[in-house]
N, C-alpha and C positions, 0 to 999 in steps of 0.2 A: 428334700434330697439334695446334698450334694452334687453338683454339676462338675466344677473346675475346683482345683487346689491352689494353694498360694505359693505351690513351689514353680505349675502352669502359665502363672502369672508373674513370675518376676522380671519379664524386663521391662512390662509394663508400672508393675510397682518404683524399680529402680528408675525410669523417666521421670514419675511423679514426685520423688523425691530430689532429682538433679532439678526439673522444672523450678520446685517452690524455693528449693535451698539454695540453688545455685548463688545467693549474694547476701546470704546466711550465714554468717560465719561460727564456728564453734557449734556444731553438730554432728552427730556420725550416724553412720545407717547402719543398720544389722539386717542381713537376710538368711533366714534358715529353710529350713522346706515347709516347713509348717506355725514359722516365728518372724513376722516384721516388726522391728524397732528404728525408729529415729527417736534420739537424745543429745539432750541440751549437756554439752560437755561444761561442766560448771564445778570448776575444784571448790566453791566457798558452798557448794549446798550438795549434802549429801543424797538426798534425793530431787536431782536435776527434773526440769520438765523431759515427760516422755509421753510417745505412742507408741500403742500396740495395736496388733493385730497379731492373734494367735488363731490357728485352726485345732477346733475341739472335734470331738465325737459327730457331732449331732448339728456343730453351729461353731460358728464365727466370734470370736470376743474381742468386740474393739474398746480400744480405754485410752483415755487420756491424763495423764498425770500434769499439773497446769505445775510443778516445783511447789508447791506448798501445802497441797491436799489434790484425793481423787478427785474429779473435775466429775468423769464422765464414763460410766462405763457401758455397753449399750452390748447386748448378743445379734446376731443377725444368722439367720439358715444359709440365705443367700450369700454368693460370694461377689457378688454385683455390689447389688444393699452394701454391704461391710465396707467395700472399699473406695464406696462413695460417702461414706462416713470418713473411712480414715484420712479423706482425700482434704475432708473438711476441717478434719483436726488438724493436718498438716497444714493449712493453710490460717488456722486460727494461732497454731504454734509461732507462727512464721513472725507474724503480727506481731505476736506478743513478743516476742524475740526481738524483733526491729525497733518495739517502741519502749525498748528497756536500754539500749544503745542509745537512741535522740536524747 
């Protein structure tokens, strides 16, 4: 059962995203009531890295798009679980981000 919604949580979401990205450059955040995205703003690749976190019916769909192939796509009920995933993709993105700059 659903507990909380991710529209509930968004200024917690939006913290987690200033947190990781704040010296991340070339990203943007998307918040909807029921759609988070951060993406990699990237004019040379048409499908730039991305994450989601969308609320379904029943469950939580977190995914990660690594720019080249789905990476990771994972359900969760909980909205705890999800957003301790998304939390970790953001922070996997981050990386991968930074060490494509160096």
């Amino acid at each position: 059962m659903i507990n909380t919604s991710i529209e509930s949580s968004q200024i917690k979401i939006e913290n987690l995203y200033k947190s990781i990205f704040s010296d991340t450059p070339n990203t943007n955040f998307i918040f909807k009531s029921d759609y988070v995205c951060i993406i990699h703003i990237d004019t040379s690749n048409s499908d730039p890295a991305t994450i989601e976190i969308i609320e379904q019916e029943e469950h939580y769909k977190v995914s990660y798009w690594d720019g080249y192939s789905l990476a990771e796509v994972v359900y969760e009920k909980d909205l705890v679980k999800a957003l301790k995933l998304f939390k970790r993709f953001a922070r996997k993105l981050s990386k991968n981000l930074k060490k494509s700059w160096d």
